[in-house]
NUZA-942134 format. One record per atom (N, C-alpha, C): residue number from 1; atom name; x, y, z; residue in one letter. Coordinates in Angstrom, 2 decimals, always signed. Layout:
% NUZA-942134
num, atome, xx, yy, zz, residu
NUM, CA, X, Y, Z, A
...
//
This chain:
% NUZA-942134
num, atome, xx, yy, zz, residu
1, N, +7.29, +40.08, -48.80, X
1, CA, +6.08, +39.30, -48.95, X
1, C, +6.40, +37.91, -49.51, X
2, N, +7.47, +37.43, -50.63, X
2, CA, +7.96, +36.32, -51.32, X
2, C, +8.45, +35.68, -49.82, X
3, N, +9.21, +35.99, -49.08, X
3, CA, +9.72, +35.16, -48.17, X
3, C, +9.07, +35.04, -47.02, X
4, N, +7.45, +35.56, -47.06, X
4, CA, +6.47, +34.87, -45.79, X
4, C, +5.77, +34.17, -46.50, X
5, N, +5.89, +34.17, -47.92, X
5, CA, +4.78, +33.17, -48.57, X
5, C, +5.85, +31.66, -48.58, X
6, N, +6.89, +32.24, -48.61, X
6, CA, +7.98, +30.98, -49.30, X
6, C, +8.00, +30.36, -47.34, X
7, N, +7.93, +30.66, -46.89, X
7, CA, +7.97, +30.31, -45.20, X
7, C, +6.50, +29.63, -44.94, X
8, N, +5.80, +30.09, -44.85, X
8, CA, +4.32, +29.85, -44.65, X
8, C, +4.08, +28.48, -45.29, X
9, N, +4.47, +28.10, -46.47, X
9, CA, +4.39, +26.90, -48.07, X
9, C, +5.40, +26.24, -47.21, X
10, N, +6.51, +26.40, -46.19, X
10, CA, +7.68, +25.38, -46.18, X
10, C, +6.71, +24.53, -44.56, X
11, N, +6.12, +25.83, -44.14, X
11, CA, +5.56, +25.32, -42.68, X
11, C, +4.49, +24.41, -42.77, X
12, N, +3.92, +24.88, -44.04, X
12, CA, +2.46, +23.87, -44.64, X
12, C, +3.21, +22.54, -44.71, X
13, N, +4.33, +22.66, -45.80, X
13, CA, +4.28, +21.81, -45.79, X
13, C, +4.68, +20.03, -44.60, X
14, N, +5.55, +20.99, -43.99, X
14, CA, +6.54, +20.30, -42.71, X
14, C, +5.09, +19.93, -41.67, X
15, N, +4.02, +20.56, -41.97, X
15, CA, +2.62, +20.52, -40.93, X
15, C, +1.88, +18.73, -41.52, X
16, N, +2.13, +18.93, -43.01, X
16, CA, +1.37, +17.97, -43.94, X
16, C, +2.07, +16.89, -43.53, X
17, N, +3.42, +16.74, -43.45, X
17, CA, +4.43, +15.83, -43.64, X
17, C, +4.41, +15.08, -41.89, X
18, N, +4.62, +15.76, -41.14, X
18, CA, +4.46, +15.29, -39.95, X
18, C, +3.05, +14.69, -39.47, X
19, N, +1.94, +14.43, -39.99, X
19, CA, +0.71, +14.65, -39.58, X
19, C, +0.47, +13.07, -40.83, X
20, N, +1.46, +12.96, -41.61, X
20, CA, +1.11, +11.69, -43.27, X
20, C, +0.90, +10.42, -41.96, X
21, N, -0.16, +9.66, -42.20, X
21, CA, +0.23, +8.29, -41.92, X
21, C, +1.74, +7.06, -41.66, X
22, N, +2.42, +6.41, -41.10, X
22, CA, +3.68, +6.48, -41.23, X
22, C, +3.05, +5.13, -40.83, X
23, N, +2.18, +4.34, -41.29, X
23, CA, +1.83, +3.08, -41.53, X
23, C, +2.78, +2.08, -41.94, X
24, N, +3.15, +1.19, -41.45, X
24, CA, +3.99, +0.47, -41.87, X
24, C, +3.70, -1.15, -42.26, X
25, N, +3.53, -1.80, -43.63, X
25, CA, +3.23, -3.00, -43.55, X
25, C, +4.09, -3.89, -43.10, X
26, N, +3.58, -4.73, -42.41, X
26, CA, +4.55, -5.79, -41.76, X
26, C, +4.06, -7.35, -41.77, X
27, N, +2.78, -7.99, -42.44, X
27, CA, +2.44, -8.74, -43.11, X
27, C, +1.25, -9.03, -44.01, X
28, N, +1.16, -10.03, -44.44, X
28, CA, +0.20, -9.93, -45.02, X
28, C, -0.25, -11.95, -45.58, X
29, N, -1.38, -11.53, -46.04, X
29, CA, -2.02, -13.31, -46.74, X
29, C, -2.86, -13.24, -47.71, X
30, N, -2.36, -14.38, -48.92, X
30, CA, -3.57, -14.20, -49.70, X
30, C, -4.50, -15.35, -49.20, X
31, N, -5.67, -14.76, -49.56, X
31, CA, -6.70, -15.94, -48.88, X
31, C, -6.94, -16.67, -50.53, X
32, N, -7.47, -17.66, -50.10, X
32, CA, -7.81, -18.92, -51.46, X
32, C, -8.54, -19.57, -51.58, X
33, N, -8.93, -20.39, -52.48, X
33, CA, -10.63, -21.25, -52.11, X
33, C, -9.42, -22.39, -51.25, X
34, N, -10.55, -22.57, -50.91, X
34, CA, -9.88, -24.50, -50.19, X
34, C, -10.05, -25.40, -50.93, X
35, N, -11.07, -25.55, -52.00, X
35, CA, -11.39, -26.65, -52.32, X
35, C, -10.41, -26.40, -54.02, X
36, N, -9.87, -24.92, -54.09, X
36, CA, -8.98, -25.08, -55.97, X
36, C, -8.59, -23.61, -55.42, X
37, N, -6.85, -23.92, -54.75, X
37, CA, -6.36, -22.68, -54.71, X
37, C, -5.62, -21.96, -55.33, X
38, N, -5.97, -22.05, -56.61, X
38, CA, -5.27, -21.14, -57.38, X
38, C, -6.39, -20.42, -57.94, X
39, N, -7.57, -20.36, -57.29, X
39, CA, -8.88, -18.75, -57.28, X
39, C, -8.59, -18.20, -56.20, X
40, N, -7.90, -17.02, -56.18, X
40, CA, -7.67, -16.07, -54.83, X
40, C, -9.20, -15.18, -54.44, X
41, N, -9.42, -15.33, -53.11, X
41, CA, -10.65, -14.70, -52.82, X
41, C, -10.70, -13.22, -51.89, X
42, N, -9.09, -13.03, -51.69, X
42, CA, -9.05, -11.85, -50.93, X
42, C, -7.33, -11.76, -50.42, X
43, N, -7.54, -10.47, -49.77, X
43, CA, -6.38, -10.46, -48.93, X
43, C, -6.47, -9.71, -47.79, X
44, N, -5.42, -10.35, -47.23, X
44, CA, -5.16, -9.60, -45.50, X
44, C, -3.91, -8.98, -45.36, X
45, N, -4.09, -7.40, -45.23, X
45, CA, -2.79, -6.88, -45.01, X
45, C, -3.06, -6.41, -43.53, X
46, N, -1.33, -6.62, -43.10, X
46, CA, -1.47, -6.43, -41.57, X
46, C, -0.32, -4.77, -41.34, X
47, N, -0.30, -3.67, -40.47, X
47, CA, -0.22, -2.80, -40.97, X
47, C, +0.20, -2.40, -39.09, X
48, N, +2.05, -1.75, -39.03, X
48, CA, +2.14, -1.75, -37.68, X
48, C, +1.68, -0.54, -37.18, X
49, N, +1.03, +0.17, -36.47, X
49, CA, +0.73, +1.86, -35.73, X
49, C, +1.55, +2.48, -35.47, X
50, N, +1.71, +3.71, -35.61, X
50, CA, +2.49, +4.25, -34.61, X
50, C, +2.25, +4.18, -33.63, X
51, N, +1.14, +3.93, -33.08, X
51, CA, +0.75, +3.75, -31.25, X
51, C, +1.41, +1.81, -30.97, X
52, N, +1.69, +1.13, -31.88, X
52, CA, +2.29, +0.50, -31.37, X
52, C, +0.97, -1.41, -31.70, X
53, N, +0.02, -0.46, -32.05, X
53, CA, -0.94, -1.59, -32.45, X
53, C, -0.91, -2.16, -33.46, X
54, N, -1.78, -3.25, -34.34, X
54, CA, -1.54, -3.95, -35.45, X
54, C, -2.76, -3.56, -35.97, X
55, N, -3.01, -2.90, -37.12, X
55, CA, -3.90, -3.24, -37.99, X
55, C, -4.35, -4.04, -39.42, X
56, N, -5.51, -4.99, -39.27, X
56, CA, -5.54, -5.76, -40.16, X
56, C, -6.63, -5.54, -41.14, X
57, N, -6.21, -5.20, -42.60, X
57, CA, -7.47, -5.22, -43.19, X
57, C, -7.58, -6.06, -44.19, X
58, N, -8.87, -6.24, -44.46, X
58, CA, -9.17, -7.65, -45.46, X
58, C, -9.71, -7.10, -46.56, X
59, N, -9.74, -7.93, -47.57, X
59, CA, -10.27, -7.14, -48.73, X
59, C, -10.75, -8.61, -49.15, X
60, N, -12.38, -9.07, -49.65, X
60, CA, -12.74, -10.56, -49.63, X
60, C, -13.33, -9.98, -51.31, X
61, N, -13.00, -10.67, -52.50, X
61, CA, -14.22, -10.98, -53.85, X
61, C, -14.38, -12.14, -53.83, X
62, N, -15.19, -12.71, -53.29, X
62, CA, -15.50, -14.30, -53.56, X
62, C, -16.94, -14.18, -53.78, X
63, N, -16.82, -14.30, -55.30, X
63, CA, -18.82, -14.60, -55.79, X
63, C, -19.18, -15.65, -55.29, X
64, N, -18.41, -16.86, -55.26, X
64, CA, -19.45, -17.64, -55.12, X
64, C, -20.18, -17.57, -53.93, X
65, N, -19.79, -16.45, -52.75, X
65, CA, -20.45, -17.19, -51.13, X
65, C, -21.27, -15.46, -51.43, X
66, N, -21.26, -14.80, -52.69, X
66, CA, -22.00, -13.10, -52.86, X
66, C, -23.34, -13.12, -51.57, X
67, N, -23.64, -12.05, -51.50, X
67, CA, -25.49, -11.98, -50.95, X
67, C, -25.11, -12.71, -49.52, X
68, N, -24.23, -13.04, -48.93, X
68, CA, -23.58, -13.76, -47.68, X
68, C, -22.75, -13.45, -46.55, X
69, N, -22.89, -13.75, -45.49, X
69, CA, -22.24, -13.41, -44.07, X
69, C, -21.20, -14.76, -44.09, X
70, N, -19.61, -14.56, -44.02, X
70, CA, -18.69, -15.65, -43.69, X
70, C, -18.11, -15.10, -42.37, X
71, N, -17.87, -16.34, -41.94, X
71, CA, -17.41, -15.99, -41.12, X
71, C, -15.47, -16.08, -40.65, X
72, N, -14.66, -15.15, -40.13, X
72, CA, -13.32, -15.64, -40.66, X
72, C, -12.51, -15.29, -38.87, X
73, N, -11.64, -16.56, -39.02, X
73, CA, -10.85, -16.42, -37.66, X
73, C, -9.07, -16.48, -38.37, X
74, N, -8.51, -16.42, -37.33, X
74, CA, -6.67, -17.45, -37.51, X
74, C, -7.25, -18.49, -36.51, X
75, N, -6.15, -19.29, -37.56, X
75, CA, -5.96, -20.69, -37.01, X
75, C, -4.53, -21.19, -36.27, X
76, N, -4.14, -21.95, -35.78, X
76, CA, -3.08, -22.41, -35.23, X
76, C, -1.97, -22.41, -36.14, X
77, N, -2.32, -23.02, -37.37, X
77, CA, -0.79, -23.29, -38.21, X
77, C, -1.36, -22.75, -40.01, X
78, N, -0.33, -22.24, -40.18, X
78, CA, -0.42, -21.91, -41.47, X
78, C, -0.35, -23.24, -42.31, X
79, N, -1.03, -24.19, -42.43, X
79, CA, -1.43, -24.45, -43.37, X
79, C, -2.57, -24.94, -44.34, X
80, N, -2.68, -24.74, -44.95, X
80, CA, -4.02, -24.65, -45.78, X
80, C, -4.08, -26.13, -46.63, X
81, N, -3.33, -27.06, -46.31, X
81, CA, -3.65, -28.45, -46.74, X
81, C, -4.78, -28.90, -46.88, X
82, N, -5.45, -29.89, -46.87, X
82, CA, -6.43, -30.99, -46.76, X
82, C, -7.67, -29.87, -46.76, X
83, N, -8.23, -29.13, -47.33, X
83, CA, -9.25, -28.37, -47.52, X
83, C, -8.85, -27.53, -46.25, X
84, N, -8.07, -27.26, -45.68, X
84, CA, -7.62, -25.73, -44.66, X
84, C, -7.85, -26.78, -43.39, X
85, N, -7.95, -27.72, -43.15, X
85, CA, -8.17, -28.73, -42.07, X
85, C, -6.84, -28.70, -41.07, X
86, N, -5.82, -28.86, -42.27, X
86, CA, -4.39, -28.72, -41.39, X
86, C, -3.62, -27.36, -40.79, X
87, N, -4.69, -26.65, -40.62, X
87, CA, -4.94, -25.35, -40.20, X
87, C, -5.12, -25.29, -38.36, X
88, N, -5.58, -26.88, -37.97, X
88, CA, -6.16, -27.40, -36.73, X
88, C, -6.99, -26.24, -36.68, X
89, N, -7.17, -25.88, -35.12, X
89, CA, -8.13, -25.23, -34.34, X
89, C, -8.00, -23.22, -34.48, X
90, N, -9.01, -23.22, -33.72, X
90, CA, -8.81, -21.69, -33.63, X
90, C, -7.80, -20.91, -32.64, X
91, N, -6.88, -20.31, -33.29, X
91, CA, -5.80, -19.63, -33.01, X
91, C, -6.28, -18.99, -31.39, X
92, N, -5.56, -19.32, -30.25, X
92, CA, -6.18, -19.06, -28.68, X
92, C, -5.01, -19.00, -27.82, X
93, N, -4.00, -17.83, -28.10, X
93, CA, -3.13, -18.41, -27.56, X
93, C, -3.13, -17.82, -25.56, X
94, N, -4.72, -17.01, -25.79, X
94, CA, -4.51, -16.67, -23.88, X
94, C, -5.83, -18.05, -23.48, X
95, N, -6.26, -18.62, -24.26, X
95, CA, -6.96, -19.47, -23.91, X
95, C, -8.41, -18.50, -22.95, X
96, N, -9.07, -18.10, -24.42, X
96, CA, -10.15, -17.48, -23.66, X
96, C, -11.12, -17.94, -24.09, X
97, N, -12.56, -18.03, -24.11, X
97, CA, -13.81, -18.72, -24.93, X
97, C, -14.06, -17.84, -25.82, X
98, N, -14.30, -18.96, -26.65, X
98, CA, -14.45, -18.08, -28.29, X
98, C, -16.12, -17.30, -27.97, X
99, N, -15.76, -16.14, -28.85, X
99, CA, -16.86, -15.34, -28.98, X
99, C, -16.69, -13.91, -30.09, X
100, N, -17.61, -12.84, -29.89, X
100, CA, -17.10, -11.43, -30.69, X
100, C, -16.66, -10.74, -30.43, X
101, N, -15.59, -10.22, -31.44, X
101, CA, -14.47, -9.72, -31.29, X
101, C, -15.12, -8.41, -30.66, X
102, N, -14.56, -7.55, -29.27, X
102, CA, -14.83, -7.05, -28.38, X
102, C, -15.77, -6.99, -27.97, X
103, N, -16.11, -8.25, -27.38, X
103, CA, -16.67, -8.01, -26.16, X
103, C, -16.23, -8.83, -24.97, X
104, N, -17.16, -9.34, -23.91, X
104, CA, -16.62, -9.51, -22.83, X
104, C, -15.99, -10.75, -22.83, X
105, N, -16.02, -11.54, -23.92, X
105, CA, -15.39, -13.13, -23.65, X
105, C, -15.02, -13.40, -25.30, X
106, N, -13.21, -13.21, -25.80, X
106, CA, -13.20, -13.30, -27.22, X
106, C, -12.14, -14.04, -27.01, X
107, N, -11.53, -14.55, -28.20, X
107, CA, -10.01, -14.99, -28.07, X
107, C, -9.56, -14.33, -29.59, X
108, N, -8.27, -14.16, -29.53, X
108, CA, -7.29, -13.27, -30.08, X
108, C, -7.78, -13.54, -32.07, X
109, N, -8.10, -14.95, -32.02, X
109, CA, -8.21, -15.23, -33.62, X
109, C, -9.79, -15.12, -33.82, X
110, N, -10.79, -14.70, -33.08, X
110, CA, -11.98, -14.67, -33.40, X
110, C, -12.43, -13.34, -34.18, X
111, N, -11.99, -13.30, -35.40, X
111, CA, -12.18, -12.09, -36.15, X
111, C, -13.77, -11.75, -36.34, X
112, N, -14.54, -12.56, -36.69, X
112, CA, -16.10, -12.19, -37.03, X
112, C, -16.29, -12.54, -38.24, X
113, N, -17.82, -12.37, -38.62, X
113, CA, -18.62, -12.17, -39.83, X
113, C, -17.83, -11.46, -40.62, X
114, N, -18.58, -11.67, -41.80, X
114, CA, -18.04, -10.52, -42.87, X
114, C, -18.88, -10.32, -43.86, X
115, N, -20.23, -9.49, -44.33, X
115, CA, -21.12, -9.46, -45.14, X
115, C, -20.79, -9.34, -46.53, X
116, N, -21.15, -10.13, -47.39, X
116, CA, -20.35, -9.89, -48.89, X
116, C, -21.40, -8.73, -49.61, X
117, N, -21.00, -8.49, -50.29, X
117, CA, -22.15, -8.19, -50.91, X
117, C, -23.13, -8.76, -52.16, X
118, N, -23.43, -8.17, -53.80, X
118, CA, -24.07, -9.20, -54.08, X
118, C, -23.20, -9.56, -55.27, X
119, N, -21.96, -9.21, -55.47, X
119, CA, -20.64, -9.49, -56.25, X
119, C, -19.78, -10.17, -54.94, X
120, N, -20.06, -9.76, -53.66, X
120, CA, -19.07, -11.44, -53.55, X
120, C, -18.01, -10.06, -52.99, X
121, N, -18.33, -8.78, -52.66, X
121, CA, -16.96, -8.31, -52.49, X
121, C, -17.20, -7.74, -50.75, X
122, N, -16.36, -7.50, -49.99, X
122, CA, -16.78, -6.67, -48.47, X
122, C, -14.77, -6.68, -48.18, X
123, N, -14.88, -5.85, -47.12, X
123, CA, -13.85, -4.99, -46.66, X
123, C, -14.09, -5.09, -44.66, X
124, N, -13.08, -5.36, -44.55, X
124, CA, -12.90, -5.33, -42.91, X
124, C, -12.02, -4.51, -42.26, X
125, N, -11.64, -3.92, -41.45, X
125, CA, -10.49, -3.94, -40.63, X
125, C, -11.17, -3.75, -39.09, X
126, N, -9.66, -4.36, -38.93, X
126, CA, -9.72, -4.37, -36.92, X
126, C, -8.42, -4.40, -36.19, X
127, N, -8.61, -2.98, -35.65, X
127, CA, -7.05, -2.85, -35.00, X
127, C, -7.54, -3.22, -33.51, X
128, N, -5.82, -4.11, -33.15, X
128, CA, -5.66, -4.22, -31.98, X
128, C, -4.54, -4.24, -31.31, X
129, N, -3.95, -4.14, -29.98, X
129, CA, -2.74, -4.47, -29.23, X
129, C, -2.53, -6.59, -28.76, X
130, N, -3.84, -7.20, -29.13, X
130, CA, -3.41, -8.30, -29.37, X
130, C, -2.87, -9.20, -30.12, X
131, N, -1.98, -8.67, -31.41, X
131, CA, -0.94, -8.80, -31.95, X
131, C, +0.20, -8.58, -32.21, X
132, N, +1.23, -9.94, -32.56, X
132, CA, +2.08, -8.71, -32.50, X
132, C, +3.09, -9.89, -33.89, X
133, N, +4.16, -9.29, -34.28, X
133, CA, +5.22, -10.22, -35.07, X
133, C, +6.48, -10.40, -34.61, X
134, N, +6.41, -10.66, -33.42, X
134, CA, +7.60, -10.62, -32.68, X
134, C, +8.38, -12.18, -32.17, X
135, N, +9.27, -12.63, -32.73, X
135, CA, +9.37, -13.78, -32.53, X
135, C, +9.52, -14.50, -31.01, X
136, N, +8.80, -15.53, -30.77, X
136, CA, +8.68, -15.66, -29.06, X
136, C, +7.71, -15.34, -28.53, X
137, N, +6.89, -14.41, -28.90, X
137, CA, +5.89, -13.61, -28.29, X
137, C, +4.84, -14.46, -28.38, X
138, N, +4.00, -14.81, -27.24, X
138, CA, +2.74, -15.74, -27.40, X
138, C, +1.52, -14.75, -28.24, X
139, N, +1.79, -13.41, -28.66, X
139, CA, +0.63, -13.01, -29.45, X
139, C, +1.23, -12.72, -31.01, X
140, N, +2.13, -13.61, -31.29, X
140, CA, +2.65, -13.52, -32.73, X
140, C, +1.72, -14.21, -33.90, X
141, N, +1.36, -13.52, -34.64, X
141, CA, +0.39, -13.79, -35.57, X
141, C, +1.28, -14.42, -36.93, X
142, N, +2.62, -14.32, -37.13, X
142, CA, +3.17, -14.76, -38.34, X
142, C, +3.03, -16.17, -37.95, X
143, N, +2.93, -16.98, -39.33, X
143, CA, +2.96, -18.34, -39.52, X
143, C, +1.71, -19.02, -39.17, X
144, N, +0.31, -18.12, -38.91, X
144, CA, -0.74, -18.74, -38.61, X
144, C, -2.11, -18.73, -39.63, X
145, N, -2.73, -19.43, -39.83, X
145, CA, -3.76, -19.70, -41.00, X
145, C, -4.86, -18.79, -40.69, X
146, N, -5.45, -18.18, -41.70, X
146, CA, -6.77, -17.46, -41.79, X
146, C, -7.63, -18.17, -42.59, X
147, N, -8.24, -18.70, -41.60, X
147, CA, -9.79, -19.69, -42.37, X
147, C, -10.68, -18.98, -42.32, X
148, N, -11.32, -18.99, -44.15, X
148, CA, -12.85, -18.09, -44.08, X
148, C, -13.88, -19.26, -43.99, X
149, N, -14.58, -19.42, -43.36, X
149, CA, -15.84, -19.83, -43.06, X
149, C, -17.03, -20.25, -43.54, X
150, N, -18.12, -20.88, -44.53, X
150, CA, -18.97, -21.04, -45.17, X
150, C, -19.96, -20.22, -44.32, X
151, N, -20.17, -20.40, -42.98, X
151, CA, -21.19, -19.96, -42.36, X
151, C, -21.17, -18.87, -41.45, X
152, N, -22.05, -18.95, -40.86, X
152, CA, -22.14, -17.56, -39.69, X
152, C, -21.81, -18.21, -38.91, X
153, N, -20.64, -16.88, -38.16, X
153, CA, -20.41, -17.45, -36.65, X
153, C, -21.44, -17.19, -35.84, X
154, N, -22.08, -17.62, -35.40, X
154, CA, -22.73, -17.30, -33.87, X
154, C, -22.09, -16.77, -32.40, X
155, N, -21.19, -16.49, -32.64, X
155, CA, -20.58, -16.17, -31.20, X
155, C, -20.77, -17.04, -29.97, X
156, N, -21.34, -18.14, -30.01, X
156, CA, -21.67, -18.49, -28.84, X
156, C, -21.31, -20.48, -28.51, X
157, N, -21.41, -20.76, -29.73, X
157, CA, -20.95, -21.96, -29.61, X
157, C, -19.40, -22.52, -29.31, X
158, N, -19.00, -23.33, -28.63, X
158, CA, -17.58, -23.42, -28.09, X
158, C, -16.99, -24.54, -28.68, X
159, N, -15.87, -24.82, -29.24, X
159, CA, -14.78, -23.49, -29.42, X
159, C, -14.90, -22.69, -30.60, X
160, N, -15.46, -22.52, -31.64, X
160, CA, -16.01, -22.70, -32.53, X
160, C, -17.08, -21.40, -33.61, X
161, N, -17.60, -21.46, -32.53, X
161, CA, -18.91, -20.52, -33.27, X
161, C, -19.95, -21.25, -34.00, X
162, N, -19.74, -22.37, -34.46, X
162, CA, -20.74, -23.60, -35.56, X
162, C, -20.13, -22.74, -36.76, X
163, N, -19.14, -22.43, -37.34, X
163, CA, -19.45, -21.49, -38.43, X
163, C, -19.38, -22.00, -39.72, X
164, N, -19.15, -23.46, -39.52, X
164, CA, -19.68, -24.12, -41.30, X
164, C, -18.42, -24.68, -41.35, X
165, N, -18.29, -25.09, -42.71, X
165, CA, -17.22, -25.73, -43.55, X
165, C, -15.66, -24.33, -43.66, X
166, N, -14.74, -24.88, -44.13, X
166, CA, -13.98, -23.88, -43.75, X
166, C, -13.59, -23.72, -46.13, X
167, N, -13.85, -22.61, -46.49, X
167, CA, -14.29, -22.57, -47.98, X
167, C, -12.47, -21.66, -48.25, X
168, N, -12.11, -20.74, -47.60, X
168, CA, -11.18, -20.33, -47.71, X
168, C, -9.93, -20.21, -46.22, X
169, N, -8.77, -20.20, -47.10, X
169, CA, -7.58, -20.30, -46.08, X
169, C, -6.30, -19.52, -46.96, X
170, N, -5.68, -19.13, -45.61, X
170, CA, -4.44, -18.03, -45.88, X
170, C, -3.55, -17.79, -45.38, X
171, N, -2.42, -17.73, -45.16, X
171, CA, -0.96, -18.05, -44.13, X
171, C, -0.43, -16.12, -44.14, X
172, N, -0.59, -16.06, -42.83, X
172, CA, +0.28, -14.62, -42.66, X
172, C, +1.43, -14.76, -42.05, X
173, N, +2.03, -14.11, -43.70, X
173, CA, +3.38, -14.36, -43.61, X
173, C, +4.19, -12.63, -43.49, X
174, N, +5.44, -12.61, -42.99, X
174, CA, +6.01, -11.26, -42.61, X
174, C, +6.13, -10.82, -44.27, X
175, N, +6.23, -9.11, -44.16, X
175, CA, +7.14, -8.79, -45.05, X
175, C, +8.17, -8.14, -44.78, X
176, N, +9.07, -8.36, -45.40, X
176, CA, +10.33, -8.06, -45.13, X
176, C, +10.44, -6.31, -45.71, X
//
């Protein structure tokens, strides 16, 4: 009886172990105000699949924009200079019209809204196969800026969304 229980506990466990998440981080960004960045307002960890996809999740406390919808994309270049300006445009590298993220007309950096709550805190993720960290690769996300947004995107305005002033910015960088 000791050695079907001691068998049974080794199979549990080899069942538990094979079945654990095997998540792997592979980058990440702190986001910052734009206008005084040394107040961090969140972060973006990026996280590889075993199916081979990227997942990204955000974690935003920024009181000051609380009770609020921001809106947050990547940008072309990681940098967060001149109030996140030197960030240029929105990250497009199949050149599609900006819009929400899945549906019929998005481009790769059009992440979406993000509802705060009334401390200023909200949580995202969004996995996809349109990333990747592969050097060369036109869907490489390292070295590119994450601008948060003052406003709502609208999905519909080009290239753009109208989504306001750009209040926070963030460089995803690999980890090693």
């Amino acid at each position: 009886m000791k050695k079907y229980l001691l068998s049974l506990a080794i199979a549990g466990v080899a069942l538990i172990s094979a079945c654990a998440k095997t998540d792997k981080e592979i980058a990440q960004a702190t986001l910052t105000e734009t206008a005084d960045n040394t107040k961090t307002i969140g972060t973006a960890k990026f996280y590889e699949l075993s199916d081979g996809k990227i997942r990204m999740d955000i974690e935003m406390n920024f009181a000051a924009r609380a009770d609020s919808n921001v809106a947050v994309h990547f940008h072309e270049h990681g940098d967060c200079g001149n109030m996140g300006e030197n960030t240029h445009g929105h990250w497009n590298p199949t050149k599609e019209a900006h819009g929400k993220w899945g549906s019929a007309a998005y481009h790769s950096g059009d992440i979406g809204n993000i509802m705060l709550d009334n401390k200023g805190h909200a949580t995202l993720s969004v996995t996809t196969d349109r990333w990747s960290i592969k050097d060369g690769d036109i869907k490489n996300i390292i070295g590119r800026g994450i601008i948060v947004h003052g406003g709502t995107d609208d999905y519909t305005t080009q290239p753009t969304g109208n989504s306001g002033p750009r209040v926070g910015c963030g460089v995803i960088e690999a980890v090693k």
